[in-house]
C-alpha positions in Angstrom: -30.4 209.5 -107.4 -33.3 210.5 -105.5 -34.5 213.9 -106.2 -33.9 216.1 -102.7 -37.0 217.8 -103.4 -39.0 214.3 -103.9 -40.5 216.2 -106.8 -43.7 214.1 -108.5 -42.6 216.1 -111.7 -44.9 213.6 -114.2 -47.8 213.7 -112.4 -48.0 217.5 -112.4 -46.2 217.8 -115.7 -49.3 219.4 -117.0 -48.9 222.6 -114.5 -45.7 223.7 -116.4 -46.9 226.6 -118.8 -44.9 225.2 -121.8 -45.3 223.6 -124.8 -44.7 223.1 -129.0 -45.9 226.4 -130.6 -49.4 226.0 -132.2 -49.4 229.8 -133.4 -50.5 232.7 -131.6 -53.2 231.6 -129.4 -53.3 234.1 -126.4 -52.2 237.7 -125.3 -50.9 239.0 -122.0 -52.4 242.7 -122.0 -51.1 245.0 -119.0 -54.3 246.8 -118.6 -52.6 248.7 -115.4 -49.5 249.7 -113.8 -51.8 250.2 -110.4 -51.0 247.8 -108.1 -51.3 247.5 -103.7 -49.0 244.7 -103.5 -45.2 244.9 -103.4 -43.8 241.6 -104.7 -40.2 241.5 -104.0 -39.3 239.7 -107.7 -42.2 242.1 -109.8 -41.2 242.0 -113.6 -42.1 246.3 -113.1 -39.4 247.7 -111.6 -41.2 250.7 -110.6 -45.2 250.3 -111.2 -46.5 253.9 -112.8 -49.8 254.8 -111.3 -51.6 254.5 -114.9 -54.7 252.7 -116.8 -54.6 251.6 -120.5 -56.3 254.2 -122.8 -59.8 252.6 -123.4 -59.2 253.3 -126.9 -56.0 251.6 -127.0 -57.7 248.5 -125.7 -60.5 248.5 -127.9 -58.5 248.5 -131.0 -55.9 246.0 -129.3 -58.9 243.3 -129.1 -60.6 244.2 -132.7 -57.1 243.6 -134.1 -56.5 240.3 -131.5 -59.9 239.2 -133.3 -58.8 239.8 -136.6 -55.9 237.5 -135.8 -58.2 234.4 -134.5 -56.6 234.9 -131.5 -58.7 232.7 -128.8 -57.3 233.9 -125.5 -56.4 237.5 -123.7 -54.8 237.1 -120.2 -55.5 241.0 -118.5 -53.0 241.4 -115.7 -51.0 244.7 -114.5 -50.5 245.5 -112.1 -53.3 244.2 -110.5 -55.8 244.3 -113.3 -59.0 244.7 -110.8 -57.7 248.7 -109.9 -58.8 249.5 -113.7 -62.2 251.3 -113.3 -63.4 249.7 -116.4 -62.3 246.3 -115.8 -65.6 244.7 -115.9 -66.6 246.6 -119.6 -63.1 245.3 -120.7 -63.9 242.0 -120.4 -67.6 242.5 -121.6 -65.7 243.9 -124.8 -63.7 241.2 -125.4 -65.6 238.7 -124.8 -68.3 239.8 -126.8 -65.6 239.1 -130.2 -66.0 235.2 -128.7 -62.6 235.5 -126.6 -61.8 233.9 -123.8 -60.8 236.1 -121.2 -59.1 235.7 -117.9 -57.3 237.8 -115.4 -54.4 237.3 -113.6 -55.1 238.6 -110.2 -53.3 239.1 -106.5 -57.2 238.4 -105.5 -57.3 241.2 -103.2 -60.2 242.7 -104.8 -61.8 239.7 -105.8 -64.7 239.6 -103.3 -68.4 237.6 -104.0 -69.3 241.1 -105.8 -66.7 241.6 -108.3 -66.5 238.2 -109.5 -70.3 237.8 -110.4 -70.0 240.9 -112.2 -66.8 239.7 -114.0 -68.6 236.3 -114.9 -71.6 238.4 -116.1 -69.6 239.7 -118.2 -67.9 237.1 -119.6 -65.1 236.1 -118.0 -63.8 232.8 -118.8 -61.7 232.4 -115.1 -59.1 233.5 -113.3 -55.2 233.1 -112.5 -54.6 233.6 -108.6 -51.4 234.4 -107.6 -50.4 232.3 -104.3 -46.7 231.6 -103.8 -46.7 229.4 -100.6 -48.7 227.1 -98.1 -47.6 229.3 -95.4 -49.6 232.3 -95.1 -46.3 234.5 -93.3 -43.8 233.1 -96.5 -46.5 234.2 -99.3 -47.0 237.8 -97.4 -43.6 238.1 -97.3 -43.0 237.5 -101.2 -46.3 239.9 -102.2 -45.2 242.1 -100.4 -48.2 242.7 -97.9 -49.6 241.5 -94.2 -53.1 239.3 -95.3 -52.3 238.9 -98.8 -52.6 235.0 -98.0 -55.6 235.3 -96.7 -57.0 237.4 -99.7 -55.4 235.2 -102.3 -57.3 231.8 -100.6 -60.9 234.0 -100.2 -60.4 234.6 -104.1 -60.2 231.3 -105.0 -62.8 230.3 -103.2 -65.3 233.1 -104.3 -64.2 232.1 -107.9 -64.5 228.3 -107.6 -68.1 229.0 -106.1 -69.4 231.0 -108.8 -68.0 228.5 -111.2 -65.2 230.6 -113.0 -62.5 228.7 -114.0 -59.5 229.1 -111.3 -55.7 228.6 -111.9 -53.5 229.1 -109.4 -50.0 231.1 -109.8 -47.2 229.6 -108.0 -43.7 231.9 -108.7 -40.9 229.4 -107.3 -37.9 231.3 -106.1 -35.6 230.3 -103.1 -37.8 230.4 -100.4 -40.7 228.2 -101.5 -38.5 225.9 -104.1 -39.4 223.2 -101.5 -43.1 223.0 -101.5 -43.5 222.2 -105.0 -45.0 218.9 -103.9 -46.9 220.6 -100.9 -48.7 223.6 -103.3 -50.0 221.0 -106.3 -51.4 218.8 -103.3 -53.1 222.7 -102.3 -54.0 223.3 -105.4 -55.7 220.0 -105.5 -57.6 220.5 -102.3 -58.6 223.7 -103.8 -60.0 222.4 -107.0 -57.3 224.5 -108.7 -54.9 223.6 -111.8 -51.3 225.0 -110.4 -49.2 227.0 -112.9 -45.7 227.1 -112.3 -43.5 229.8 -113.1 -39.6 230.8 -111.9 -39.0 234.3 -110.8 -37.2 235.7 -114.0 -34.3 238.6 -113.6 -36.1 241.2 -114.8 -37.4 244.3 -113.0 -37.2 243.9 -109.2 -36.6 240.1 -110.5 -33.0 241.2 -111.4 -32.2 242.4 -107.9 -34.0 239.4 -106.5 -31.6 237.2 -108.4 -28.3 238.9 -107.1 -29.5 239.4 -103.7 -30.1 235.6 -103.6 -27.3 234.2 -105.9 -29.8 232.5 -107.9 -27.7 231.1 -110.7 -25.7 229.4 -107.9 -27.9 228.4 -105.2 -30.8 227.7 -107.4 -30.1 226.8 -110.4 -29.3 223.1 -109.7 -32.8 222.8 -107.8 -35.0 224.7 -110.9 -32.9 221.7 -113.1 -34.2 219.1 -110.9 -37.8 219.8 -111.6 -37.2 220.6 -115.4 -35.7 217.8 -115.7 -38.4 215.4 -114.0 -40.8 216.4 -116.6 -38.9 215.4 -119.6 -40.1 215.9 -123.0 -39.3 218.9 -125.6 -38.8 222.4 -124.4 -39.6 225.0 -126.5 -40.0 228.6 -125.9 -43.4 230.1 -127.2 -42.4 233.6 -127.1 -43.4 235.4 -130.0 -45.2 232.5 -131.5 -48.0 230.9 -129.0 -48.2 234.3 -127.3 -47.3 237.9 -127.0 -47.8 240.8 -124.6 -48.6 243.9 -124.4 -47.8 246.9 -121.8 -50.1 249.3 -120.9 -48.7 251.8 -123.2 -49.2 249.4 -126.2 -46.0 248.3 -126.3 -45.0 245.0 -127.9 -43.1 242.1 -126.5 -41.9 238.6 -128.1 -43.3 237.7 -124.1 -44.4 239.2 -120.5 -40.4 239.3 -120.0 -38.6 239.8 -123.1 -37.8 244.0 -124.4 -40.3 245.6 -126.1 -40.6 245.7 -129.9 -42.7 248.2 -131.8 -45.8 249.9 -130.3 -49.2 249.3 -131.9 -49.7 253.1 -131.4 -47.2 253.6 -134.6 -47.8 249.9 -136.3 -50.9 247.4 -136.6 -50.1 244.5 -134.4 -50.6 242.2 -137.3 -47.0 244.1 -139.1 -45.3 244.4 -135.8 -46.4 239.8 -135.5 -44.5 239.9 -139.4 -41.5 242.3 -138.4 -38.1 240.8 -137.8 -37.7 241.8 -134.6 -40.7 239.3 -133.0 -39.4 236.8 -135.8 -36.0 236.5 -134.0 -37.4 235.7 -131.2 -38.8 232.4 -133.2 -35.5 230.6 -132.3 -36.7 226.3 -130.8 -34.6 226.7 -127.7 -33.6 223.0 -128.0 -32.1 223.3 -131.5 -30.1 226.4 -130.5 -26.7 226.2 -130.2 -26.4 229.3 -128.5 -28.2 228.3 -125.3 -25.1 225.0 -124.9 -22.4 227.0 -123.4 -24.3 229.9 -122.0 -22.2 232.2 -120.0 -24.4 234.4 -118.7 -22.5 236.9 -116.6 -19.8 237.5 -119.3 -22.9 238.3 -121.8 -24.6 240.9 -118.8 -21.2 242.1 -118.4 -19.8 242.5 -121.9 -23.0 244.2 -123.0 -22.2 241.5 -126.2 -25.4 240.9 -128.4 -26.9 237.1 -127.5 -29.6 236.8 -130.1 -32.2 235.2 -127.9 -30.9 236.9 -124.3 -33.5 238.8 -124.4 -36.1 236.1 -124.5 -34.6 234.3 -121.9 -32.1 236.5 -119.7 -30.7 233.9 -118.3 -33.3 232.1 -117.0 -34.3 229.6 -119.8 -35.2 226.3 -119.2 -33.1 224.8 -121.9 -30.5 226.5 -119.8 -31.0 224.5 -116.9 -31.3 221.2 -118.3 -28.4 221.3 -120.4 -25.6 222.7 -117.2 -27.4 221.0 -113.9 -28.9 217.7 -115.4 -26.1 215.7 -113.0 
């Protein structure tokens, strides 16, 4: 059966962020709460107007080092409202990291990125949810923040930093999967793909718009189309970090321990990042997930917090047909 969607899932198959776990390779560090736009499916529920401590930071990226970790992600917030953004990078960068940030691109003028690849920075990840400049404004949260993401890109791509763009599919721009990897193509950009996850405003997002109902079957249709193992990486390829230096197995999972009370290195060997470990595929758990009696029940899923709900093993198994 033809796919409603006419999804060319193989050929793009490369834009999913997924993969077998190599070891920790990267790090998602929340460098800021601060943040002008107002995405409607934000993982913070309610952004706190605050910087990471320098020094927190610092000792974040010696001990990153230390682990032969290759790649920091700084994100937020919107990473480019921390004053020291550009010495950040410098810092990392200097200990042979690759560093990118994950940006709404409103700040990202000719300026700020020469600075930034002065500095070191290896590229960056543009958020842009839609073709349609009104539909992205309306998920960001913000009149022009189509324009802005587009003018970032192309002050990037000009300068020669590495550009990515981030495409978070929810209901209302499910349908131009096809449309935004052609866009992303005609902007010289790779296209990562992400699904809005129900956490922080994401939560409300998903009741508002029935999401395990109404979209579910769609997300499966894509998963699907690309085949091949599905693992999650949480905990394993990467970690993050909030801005307060708390840990997490990944950007959406609970936090752990904070590297303010334990070196990141014991909190990587305790066992509450190692149960996040679990190869979705060989999990029993994830075959007959009920998630609303699990949300409901308060019960204990081991892995629920990796996934709430939303993992892609999920999909494939229940809406395949």
């Amino acid at each position: 059966m033809k796919n409603i969607y006419e999804l060319n899932a193989l050929k793009y198959k490369d834009n999913f962020m997924w993969g077998k776990s190599m070891g920790l390779s990267y790090a998602y560090i929340e460098v800021t709460e601060k943040c002008n736009s107002k995405c409607i499916y934000c993982q913070i529920a309610q952004p706190r107007a605050i910087n990471m401590d320098r020094r927190l930071y610092d000792s974040l990226v010696d001990q990153l080092t230390e682990l032969k970790v290759f790649e920091i992600r700084l994100g937020g917030g919107e990473p480019l409202f921390c004053d020291e953004i550009v010495s950040m990078v410098n810092y990392a960068s200097s200990k042979n990291i690759s560093v990118w940030i994950c940006t709404n691109g409103s700040l990202l003028n000719k300026k700020m990125a020469n600075d930034l690849k002065n500095a070191g920075l290896t590229g960056v990840k543009v958020s842009l949810d839609s073709c349609i400049p009104n539909k992205h404004n309306f998920l960001r949260g913000g009149a022009g923040s189509w324009e802005a993401a587009v003018s970032a890109i192309r002050n990037a791509k000009s300068i020669g930093l590495e550009t990515t763009i981030n495409y978070t599919i929810g209901v209302q721009n499910i349908d131009e999967y096809n449309r935004m990897m052609d866009f992303g193509e005609l902007l010289g950009c790779n296209v990562a793909t992400h699904f809005i996850m129900p956490t922080g405003r994401g939560a409300e997002y998903h009741e508002k718009y029935d999401m395990k109902n109404s979209f579910a079957k769609s997300q499966g249709e894509i998963i699907n189309g690309l085949a091949g193992d599905l693992y999650c990486t949480a905990g394993s390829d990467m970690i993050a970090i909030s801005v307060t230096g708390g840990v997490r197995a990944c950007l959406f999972a609970d936090e752990t321990e904070s590297v303010t009370i334990q070196s990141l290195k014991d909190i990587l060997e305790s066992n509450e990042i190692k149960k996040y470990l679990t190869k979705i595929p060989d999990s029993k758990v994830c075959e007959n997930c009920e998630y609303d009696k699990i949300i409901k029940s308060k019960s204990t899923c081991p892995i629920i917090s990796i996934c709430r709900g939303g993992c892609w093993y999920f999909y494939e198994k229940n809406h395949s047909n």
